[in-house]
C-alpha positions in Angstrom: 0.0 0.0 0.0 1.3 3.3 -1.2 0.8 5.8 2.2 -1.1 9.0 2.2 2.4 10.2 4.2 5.2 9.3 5.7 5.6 9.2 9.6 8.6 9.7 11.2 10.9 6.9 11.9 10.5 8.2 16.2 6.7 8.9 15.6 6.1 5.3 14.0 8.5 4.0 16.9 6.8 5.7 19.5 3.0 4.6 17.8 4.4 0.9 18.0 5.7 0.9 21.6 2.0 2.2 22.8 0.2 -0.6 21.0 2.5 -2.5 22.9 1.3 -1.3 26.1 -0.2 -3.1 27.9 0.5 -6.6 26.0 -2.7 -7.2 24.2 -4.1 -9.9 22.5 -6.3 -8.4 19.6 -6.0 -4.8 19.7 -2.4 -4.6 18.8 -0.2 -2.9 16.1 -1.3 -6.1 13.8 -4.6 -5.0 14.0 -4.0 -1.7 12.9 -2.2 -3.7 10.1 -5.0 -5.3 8.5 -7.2 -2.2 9.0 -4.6 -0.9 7.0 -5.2 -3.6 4.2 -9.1 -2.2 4.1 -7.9 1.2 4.1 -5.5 0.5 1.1 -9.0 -1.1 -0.9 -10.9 1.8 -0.2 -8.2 4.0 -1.6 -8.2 1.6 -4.8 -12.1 2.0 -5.0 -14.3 5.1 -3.8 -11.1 6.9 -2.3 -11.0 9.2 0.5 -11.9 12.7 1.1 -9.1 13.3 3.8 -7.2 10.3 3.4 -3.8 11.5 5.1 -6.5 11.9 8.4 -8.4 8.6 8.1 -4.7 7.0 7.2 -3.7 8.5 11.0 -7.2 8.2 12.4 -6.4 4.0 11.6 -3.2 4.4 13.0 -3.8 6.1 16.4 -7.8 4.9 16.7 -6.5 2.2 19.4 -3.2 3.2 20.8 -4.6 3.6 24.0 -6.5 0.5 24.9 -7.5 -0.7 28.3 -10.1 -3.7 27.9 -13.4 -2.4 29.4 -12.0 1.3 29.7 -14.1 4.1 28.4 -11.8 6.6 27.9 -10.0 4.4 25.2 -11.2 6.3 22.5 -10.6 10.1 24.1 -7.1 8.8 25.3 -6.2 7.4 22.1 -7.7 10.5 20.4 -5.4 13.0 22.0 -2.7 11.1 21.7 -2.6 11.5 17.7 -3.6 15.4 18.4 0.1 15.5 20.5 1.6 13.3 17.8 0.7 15.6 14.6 1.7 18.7 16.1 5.0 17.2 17.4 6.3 14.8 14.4 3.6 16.9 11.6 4.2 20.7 12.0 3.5 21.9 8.6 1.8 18.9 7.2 -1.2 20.6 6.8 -3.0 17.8 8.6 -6.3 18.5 10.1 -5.0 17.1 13.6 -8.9 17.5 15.0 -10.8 15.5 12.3 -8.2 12.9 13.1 -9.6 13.0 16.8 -13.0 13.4 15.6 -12.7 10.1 13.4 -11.0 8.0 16.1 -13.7 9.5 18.9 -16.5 7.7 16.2 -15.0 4.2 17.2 -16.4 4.6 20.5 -19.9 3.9 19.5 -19.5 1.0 17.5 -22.6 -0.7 16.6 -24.3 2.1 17.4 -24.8 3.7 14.0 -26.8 3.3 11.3 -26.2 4.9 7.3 -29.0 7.7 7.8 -26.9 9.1 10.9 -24.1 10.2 7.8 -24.6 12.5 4.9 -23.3 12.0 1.6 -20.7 14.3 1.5 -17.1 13.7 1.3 -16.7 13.6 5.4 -19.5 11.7 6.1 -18.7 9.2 3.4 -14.9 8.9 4.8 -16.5 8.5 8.2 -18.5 5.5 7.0 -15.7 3.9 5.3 -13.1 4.1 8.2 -15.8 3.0 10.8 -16.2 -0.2 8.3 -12.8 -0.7 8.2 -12.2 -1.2 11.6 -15.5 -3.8 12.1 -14.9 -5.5 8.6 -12.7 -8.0 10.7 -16.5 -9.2 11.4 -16.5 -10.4 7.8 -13.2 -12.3 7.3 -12.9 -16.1 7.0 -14.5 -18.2 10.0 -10.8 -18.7 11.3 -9.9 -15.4 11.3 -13.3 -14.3 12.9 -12.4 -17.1 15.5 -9.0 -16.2 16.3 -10.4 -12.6 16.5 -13.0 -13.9 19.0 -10.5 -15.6 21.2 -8.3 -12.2 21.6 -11.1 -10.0 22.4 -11.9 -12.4 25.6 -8.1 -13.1 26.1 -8.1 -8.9 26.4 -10.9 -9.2 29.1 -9.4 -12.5 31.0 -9.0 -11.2 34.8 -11.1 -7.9 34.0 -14.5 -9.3 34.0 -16.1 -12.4 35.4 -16.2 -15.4 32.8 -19.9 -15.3 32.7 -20.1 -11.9 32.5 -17.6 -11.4 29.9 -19.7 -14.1 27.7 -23.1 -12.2 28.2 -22.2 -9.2 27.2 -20.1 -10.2 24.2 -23.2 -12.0 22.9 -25.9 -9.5 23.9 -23.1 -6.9 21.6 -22.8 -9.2 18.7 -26.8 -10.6 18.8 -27.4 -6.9 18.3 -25.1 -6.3 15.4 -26.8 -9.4 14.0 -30.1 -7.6 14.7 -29.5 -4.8 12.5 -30.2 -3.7 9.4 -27.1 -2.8 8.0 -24.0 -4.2 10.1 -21.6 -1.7 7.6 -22.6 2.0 6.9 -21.3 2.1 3.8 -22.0 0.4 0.7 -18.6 -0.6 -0.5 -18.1 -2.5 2.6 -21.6 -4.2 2.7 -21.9 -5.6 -0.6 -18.4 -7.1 0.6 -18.5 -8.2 4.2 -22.3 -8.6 5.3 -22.8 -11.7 4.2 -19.9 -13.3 5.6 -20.5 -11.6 8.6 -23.5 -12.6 9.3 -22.9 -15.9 8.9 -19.9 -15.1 11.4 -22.3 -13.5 14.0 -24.9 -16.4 13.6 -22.1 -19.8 14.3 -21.1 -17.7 17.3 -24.4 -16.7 19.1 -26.5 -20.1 18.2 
């Protein structure tokens, strides 16, 4: 994949060490790598409206990452604000629509098409909030191993049972809606799949 820009070998260094803290099972810097790969089709396809900040929103949108933490997304969010004025002075980066885009992962599952317009922002919004969930729609053994390191993540932070109730009640109620993917680059690709994902998992 041909990047939007070029980070700084310290920046990148310093972006890998956070994912790296604490050790994590899913939400690592190989995540962020295969985000990368759907990032890199939607540049070959629709494109991007801002894609140097979705390219950073993917980069930064879980460098902080506590399982069951809510200020994941705020943390993480300032975090690429410090980064682009430190390492990016002069980029001409929009340094807040990063935070804004990363901020959107919060509410996950949450959103459906009608709550985006059609304009480049909104459409860029839609695109990187598929990116990150189209993990939903990959091979059964990929969705599996996926599966496992989201409940390795919570091992010792929530009670088995619990853990397992609330995972189910969150991916019953993707299953429940409508559209799983906002956009429709990413449903025609992934919902399927996904679905069929969501259904061997929940019974």
């Amino acid at each position: 994949m041909t990047a939007p820009l070029t980070l700084p070998t310290s920046m990148l260094a310093t972006l890998e060490a956070a994912y790296a803290t604490p050790p994590r099972a899913y939400h690592n810097f190989g995540h962020v790598q295969e985000v990368l790969h759907r990032f890199a089709e939607v540049s070959a396809g629709p494109g991007w409206a801002q894609p140097a900040e979705v390219y950073l929103a993917v980069l930064y949108h879980d460098a902080v990452y506590e399982a069951g933490s809510k200020e994941n997304e705020a943390l993480s969010a300032g975090l690429a604000v410090d980064h682009v004025a430190r390492w990016l002075p002069g980029h001409g980066i929009d340094a807040l629509r990063v935070a804004e885009l990363v901020n959107l992962t919060a509410r996950h599952g949450q959103f459906s098409p009608g709550d985006f317009g059609e304009d480049g922002f909104s459409l860029d919004a839609r695109h990187f909030l598929d990116c990150d969930m189209a993990i939903l729609g990959a091979s059964p053994d990929v969705f599996d191993a996926y599966d496992r390191g989201i409940a390795e993540e919570y091992r010792g932070k929530l009670p088995g049972f619990l853990f397992r109730l609330n995972r189910k009640r969150f991916l019953k109620g993707l299953l429940a809606r409508e559209r799983i993917y906002l956009s429709d680059f990413f449903h025609l690709r992934y919902d399927a799949m996904a679905r069929a994902n969501l259904r061997r998992v929940t019974g």
